[in-house]
C-alpha atoms as one frame of an Amber mdcrd trajectory, in Angstrom:
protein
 -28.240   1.812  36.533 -30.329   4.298  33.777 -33.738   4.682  35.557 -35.482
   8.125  34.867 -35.114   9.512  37.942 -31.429   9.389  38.418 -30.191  12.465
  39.862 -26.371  13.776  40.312 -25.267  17.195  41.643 -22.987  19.048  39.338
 -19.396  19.514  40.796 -18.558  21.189  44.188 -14.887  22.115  44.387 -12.886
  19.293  45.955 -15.345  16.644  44.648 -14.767  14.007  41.544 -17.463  14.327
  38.751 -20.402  11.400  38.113 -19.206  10.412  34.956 -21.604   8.365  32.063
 -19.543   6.413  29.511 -21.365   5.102  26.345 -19.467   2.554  24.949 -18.468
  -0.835  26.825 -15.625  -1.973  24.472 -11.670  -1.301  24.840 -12.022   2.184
  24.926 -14.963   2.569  27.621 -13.217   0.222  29.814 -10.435   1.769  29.832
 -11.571   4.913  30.629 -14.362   3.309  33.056 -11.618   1.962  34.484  -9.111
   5.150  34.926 -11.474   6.730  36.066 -13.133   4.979  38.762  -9.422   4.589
  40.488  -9.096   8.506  40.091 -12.202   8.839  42.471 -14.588   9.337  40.039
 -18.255   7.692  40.267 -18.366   5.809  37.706 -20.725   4.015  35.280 -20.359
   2.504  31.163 -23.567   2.017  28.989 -22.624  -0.789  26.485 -25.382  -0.878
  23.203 -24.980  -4.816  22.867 -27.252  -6.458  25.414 -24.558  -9.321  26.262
 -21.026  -9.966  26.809 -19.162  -8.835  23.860 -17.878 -11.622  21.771 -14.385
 -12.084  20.860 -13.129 -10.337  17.454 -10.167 -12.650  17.184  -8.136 -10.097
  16.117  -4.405  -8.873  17.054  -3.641  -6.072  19.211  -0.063  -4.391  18.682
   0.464  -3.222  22.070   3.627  -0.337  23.395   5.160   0.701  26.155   2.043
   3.390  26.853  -0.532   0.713  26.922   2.055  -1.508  28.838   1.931   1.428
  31.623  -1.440   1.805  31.847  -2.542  -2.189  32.007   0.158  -2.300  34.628
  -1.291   0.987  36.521  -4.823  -0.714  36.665  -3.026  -3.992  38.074  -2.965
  -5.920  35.254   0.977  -7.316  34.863   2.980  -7.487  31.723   3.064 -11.333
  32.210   3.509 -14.432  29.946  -0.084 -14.227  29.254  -0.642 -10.787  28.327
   0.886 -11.664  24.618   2.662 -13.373  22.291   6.722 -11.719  22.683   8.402
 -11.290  19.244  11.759  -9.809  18.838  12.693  -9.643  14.840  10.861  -8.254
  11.849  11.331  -9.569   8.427  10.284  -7.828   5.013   9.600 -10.651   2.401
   9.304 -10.115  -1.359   6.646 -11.960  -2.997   8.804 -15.091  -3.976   9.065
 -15.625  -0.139  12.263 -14.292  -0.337  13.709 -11.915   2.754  14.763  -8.812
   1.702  14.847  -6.879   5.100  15.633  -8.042   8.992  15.107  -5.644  11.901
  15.265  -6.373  15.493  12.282  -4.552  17.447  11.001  -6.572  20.485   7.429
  -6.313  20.841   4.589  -8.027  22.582   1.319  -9.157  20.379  -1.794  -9.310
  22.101  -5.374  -9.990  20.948  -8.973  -7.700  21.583 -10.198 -10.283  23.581
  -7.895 -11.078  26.311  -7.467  -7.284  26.635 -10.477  -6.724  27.020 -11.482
  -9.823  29.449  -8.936  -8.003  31.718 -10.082  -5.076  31.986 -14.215  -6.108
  32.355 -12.762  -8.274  34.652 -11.620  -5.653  36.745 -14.413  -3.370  36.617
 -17.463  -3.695  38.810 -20.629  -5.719  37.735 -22.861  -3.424  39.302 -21.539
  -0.266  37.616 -21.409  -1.966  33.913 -24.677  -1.642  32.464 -25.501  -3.850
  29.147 -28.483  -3.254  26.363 -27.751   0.473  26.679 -28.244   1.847  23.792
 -27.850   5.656  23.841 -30.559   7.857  21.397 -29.190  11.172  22.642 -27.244
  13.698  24.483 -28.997  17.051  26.566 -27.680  19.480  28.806 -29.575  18.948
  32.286 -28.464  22.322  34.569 -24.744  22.313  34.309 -23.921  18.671  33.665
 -25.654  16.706  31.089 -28.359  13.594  30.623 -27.587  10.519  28.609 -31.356
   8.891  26.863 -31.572   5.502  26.159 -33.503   3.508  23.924 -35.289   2.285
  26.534 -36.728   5.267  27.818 -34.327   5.849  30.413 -31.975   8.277  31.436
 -28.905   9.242  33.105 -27.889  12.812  34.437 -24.032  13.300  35.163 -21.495
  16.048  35.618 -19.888  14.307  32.264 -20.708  12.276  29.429 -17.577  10.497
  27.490 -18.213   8.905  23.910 -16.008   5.816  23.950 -18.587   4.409  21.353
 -16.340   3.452  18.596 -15.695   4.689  14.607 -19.522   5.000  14.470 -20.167
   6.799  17.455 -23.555   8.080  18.081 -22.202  10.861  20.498 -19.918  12.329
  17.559 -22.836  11.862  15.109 -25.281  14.434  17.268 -22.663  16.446  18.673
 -20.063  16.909  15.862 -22.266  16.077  12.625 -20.101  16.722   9.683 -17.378
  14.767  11.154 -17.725  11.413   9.665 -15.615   8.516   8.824 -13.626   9.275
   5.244 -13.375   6.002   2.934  -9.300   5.599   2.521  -9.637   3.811  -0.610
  -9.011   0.332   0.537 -10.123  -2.222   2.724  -7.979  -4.882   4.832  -8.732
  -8.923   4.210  -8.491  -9.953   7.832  -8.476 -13.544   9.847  -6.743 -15.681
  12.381  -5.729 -19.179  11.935  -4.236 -21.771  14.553  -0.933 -23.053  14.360
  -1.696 -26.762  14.359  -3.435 -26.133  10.654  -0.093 -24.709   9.449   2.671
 -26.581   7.853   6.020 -27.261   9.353   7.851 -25.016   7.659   5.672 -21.843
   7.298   4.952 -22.647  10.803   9.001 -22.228  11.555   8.997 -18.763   9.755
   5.870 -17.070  10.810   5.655 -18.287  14.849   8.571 -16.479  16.014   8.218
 -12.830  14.226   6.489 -10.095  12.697   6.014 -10.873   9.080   5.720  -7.919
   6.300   4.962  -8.603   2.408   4.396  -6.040  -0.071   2.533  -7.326  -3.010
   2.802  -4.623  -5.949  -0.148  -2.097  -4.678  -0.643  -3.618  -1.452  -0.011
  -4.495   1.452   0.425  -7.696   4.062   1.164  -7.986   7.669   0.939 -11.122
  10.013   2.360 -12.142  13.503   1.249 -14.879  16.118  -1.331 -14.014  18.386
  -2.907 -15.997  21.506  -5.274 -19.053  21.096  -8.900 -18.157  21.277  -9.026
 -18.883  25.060  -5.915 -16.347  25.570  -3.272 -19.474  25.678   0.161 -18.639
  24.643   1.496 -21.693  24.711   3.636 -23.018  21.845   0.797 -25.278  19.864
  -2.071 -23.341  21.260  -1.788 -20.078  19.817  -2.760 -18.353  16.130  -1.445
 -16.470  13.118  -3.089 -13.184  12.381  -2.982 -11.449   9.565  -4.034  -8.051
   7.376  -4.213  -7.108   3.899  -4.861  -4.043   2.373  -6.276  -3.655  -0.735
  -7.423  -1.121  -2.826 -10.972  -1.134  -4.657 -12.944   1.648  -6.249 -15.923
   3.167  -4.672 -18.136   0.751  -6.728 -16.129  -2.007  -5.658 -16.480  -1.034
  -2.126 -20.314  -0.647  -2.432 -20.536  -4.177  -3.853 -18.432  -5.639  -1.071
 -20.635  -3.832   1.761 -23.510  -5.707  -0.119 -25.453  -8.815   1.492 -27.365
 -11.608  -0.427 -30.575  -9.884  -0.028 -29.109  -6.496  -2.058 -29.143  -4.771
   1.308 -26.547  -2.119   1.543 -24.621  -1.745   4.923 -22.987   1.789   5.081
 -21.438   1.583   8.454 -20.174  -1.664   7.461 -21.371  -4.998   7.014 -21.264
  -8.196   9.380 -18.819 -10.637   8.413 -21.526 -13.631   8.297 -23.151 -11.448
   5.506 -20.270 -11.134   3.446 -20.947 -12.941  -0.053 -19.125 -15.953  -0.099
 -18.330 -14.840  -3.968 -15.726 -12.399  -2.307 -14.494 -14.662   0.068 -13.858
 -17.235  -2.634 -12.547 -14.371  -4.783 -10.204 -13.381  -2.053  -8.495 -16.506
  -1.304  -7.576 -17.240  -5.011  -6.222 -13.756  -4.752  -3.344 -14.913  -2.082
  -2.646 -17.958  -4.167  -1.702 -15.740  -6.789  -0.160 -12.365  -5.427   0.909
 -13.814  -2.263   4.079 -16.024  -1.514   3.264 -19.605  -0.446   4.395 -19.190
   3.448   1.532 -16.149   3.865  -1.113 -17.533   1.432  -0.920 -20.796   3.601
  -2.766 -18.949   6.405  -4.740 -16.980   4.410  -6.130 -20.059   2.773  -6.277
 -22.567   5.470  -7.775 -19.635   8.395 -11.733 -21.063   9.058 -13.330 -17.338
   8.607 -11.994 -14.359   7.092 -13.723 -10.740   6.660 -12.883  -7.410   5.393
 -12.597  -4.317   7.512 -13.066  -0.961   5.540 -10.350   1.430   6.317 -11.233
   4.771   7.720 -10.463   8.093   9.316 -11.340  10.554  11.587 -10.154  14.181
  12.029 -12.212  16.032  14.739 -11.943  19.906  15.549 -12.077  19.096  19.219
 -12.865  16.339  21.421 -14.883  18.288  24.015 -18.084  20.110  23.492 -19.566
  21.724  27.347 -19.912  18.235  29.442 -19.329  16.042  26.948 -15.890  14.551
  25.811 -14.833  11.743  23.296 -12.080   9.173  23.488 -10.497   6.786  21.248
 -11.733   5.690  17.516 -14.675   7.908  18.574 -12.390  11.105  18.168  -9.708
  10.868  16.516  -9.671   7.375  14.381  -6.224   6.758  12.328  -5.445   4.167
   9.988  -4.233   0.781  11.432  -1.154   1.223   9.920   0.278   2.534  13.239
  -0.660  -0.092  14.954  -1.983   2.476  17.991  -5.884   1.931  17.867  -5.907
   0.722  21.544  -2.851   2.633  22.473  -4.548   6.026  21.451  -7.456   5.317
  23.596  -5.744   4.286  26.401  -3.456   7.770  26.291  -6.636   9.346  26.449
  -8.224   7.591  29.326  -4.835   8.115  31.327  -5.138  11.983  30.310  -8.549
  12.749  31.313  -8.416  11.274  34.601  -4.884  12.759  35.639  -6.541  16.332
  34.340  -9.316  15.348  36.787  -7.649  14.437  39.537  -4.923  17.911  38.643
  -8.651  20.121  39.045 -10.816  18.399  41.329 -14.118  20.859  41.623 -12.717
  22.613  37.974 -14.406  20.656  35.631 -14.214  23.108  32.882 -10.132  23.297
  33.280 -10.037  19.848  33.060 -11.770  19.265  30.059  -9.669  22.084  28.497
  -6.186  20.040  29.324  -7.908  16.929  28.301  -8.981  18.878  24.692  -5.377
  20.603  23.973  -3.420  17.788  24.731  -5.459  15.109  23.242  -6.432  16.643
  20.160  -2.874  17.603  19.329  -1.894  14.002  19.531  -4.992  12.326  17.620
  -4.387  15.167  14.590  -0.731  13.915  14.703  -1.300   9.935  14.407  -4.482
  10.906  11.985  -2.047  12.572   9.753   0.658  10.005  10.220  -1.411   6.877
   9.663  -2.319   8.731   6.339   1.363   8.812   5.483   2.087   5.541   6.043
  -1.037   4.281   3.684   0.619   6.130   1.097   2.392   2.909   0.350  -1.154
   1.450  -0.773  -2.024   2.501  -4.348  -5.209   4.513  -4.850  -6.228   6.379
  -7.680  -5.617  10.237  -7.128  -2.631  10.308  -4.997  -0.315  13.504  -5.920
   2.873  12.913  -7.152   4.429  13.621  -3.331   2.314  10.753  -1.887   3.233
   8.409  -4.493   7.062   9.369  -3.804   6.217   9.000  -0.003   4.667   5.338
  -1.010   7.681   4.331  -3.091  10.231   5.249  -0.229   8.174   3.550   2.344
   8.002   0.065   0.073  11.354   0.210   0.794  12.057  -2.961   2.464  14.699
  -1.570   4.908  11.990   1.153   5.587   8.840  -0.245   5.858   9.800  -3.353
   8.854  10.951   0.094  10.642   7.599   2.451  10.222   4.489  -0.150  10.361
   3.115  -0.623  13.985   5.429   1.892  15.397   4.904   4.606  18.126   5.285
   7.631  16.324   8.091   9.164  18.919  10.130   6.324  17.872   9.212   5.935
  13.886  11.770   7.313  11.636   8.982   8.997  10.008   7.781  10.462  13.274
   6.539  14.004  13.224   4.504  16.245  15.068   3.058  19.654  13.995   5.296
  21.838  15.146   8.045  19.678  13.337   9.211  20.500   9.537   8.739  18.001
   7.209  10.207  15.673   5.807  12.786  15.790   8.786  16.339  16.905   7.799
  17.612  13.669   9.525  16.170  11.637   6.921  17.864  12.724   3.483  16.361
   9.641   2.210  12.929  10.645   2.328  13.846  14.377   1.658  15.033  13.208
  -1.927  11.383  10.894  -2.200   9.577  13.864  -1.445  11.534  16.445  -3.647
């Protein structure tokens, strides 16, 4: 798949473009996968050398990534996720202090993304690709690989992730930006779980808002994608804020070595893990520290964003976390980088032969919609206290804690949040006197 001498002609009008994707994980699959049933010839370069393991992590999922799975044949069975239908708020006494009714499916990062390698060829899915650089080559563009090896194509797409290495050449000053917090993450199965937190938590999306912070857990599917009753897992997030020092410590290993782009979660100290669990004990209510206490692993992820200019530079476009990366508080990671994969290859298939104009769709309509959810997610982490928030983002914060308002923002497409906005949109909306009255 990357020998030296590959050669591709650029685009003749009529024809679908060779395309190059670096990055083999949700995003690149997606796309790889869009793409190829839009005509184009196809191939993803994947950095990790084997099949990628499972993050054991929940997936919120809505009705655009139901679309597209569905689009790709891949139905919206029993298996897909775990199907919830009511949302409660709890106070820290384990009390509930908010109900709302919101059905929604929870899936998990690895049976998404079983289904879609599944579905895309062997042959055209090349592993222990790991990409050095991007050149122009005539009027496409040639992908070099660590191994010496390169790939010419009429387009390159960086699907490669928070870190991506095509952002980092192309688009240098736009780098992940530390939020001020980091999210305690970790799965545990049901069967460890009491009776009766088991009864509360395996039927529902759970929020708890412990003074500064923030919790969210809902059940997930069993390691092996089961969603049977008995076979499946709890996941669950916690923000917390810590200093920049803080943050340096925790991104320590045992040998002093410092891992900027984040470190592995076998390498974090077991100090902080210990630390961490007596934490929940204390801030948490007994039905959420249960999990948090009896899950096997647990790791931190630090939170980040990304706000790009564009997403297209000549012959090279990025999708997903790559681009545009918002906060998890929306709950439309995967969702964002599906839209995009669905966009690029409709603009494709709209121009066939017109590159250029397709890219330019692609770049207006995508960028417009990753500035949006960048901007919202930062909203929404308002409710997290970090030092230096204005007195507007701390009234913002307060109003979201709300109980009544927070079950009905968190993990919500933005269309249908009540604190939905786009940029042509004046804020806070008039609808909401609420939040105007938070804000003023």
């Amino acid at each position: 798949m990357t020998t030296s001498d590959q050669r591709h002609p650029t685009t003749h009008a009529g024809r679908m473009p060779r395309v190059v994707i670096v990055g083999g994980s949700l995003g690149g699959l997606l796309a790889g996968n869009m793409l190829l049933r839009a005509g184009c010839d196809v191939t993803v370069h994947e950095r990790i050398g084997t099949e990628l393991a499972e993050r054991g992590v929940g997936i919120a999922t809505h009705p655009e990534l139901h679309a597209a799975f569905e689009s790709l044949g891949l139905p919206l069975d029993d298996a897909f996720g775990v199907r919830l239908e009511e949302r409660l708020a709890l106070g820290t006494d384990g009390r509930v202090l908010a109900r709302f009714n919101l059905p929604q499916i929870q899936a998990t990062w690895g049976h998404l993304y079983r289904s879609l390698r599944r579905i895309f060829p062997d042959e055209r899915y090349a592993a222990g690709a790991t990409l050095t650089r991007v050149g122009p080559e005539g009027e496409g563009v040639r992908a070099h690989f660590a191994d010496g090896s390169s790939v010419e194509a009429d387009l390159l797409v960086g699907a490669d992730g928070v870190r991506s290495t095509v952002r980092a050449q192309l688009w240098p000053d736009c780098v992940p930006q530390f939020a001020g917090y980091i999210a305690w993450r970790g799965v545990v199965e049901e069967e460890r779980l009491s009776q009766a937190t088991h009864d509360l938590l395996f039927s529902r999306f759970i929020i708890c808002l412990p003074p500064g912070e923030h919790y969210v857990g809902y059940p997930v599917a069993g390691a092996d994608g089961d969603t049977t009753p008995g076979r499946r897992r709890f996941n669950f997030v916690w923000y917390r804020a810590v200093t920049p020092e803080q943050h340096r410590h925790m991104q320590t290993d045992a040998s002093g070595h410092y891992h900027e782009a984040g470190i592995p979660p076998d390498l974090i100290l077991s100090s902080l893990v210990e630390e961490a669990r007596r934490d929940a004990e204390e801030r948490l209510p007994p039905v959420l520290a249960e999990p948090f206490l009896r899950a096997p692993a647990i790791f931190f992820q630090t939170i980040v964003d990304v706000e790009m200019p564009e997403m297209v530079q000549r012959r090279v476009a990025v999708l997903g976390d790559a681009a545009f990366c918002a906060r998890p508080h929306l709950g439309m990671g995967v969702v964002k980088a599906t839209g995009d994969a669905v966009c690029l290859a409709e603009a494709l298939q709209a121009a066939p032969g017109d590159l250029a104009q397709a890219l330019a769709v692609y770049d207006r309509e995508r960028s417009r919609s990753g500035r949006s959810l960048v901007r919202h997610a930062r909203r929404l982490g308002t409710q997290i206290e970090t030092p230096g928030q204005s007195d507007a983002e701390r009234a913002l914060g307060a109003y979201m804690r709300r109980p009544e308002t927070i079950i009905r923002v968190t993990s919500v497409p933005t269309p249908c949040s009540p604190m939905a906005r786009f940029e042509d949109d004046p804020w806070p909306p008039e609808s909401d006197p609420g939040l105007q009255a938070a804000i003023e």
